[in-house]
C-alpha positions, 0 to 999 in steps of 0.5 A, a space after each residue: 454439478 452446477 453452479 447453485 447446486 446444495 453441494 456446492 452451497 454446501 461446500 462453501 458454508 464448510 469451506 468458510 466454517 473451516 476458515 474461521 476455524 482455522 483463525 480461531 485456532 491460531 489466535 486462541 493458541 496465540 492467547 494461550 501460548 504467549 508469554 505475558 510479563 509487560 516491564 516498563 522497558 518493553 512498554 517504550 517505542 522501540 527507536 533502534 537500540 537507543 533511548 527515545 528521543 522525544 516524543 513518539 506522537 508526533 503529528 506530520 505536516 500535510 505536505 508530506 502526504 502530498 508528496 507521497 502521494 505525488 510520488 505514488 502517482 509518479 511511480 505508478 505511471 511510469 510502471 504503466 508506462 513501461 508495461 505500455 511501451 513493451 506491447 505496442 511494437 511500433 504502432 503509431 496510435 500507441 507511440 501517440 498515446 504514450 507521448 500524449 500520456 508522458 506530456 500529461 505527466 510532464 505537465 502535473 510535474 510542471 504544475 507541482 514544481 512552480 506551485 512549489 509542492 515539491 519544496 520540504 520546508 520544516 
């Protein structure tokens, strides 16, 4: 059988009908099977056990994206980092790269520190 065959053309239409299917189910027995009684003290944002204490909309500083972001960057590098320095087994172009790639991370880390990007102000 290959690959454009009508079986397979077949086989996938039914596979994807069936998947819809599926989803159609789940959220038709969803609409029919839940209970629906809203009261005012279901409808307030959940804040641990306790009443709300101001209110929920609040807006975030665009320093706390740049922080989070800084800090993914972070993380992933260094979880590249790890995973490089378990395959080069003492290769010198490998132990250069990932000196040149740790200086690379030192750098940007030197960068946000004195432009102040790592400082929270409220």
């Amino acid at each position: 059988m290959s690959v454009s065959s009508p079986e397979a053309v077949l086989f996938l239409i039914g596979a994807l009908a069936a998947a819809v299917a599926f989803v159609g189910l789940i959220f038709g027995a969803n609409a029919l099977l839940s209970p629906r009684n809203p009261t005012p003290v279901k409808l307030e944002p959940y804040e641990c056990g306790m009443p709300p204490a101001g209110d929920p909309h609040v807006r975030y500083p665009i320093r706390y994206a740049a922080v989070a972001v800084m800090f993914v960057i972070f993380d992933v590098e260094s979880v590249l980092l790890f995973a490089v320095a378990s395959r080069i087994h003492g290769s010198v172009g490998g132990g250069l790269a990932v000196v040149a790639f740790s200086s690379m991370l030192i750098l940007g880390l030197a960068y946000a520190w004195k432009t102040g990007a790592l400082k929270w102000q409220l």
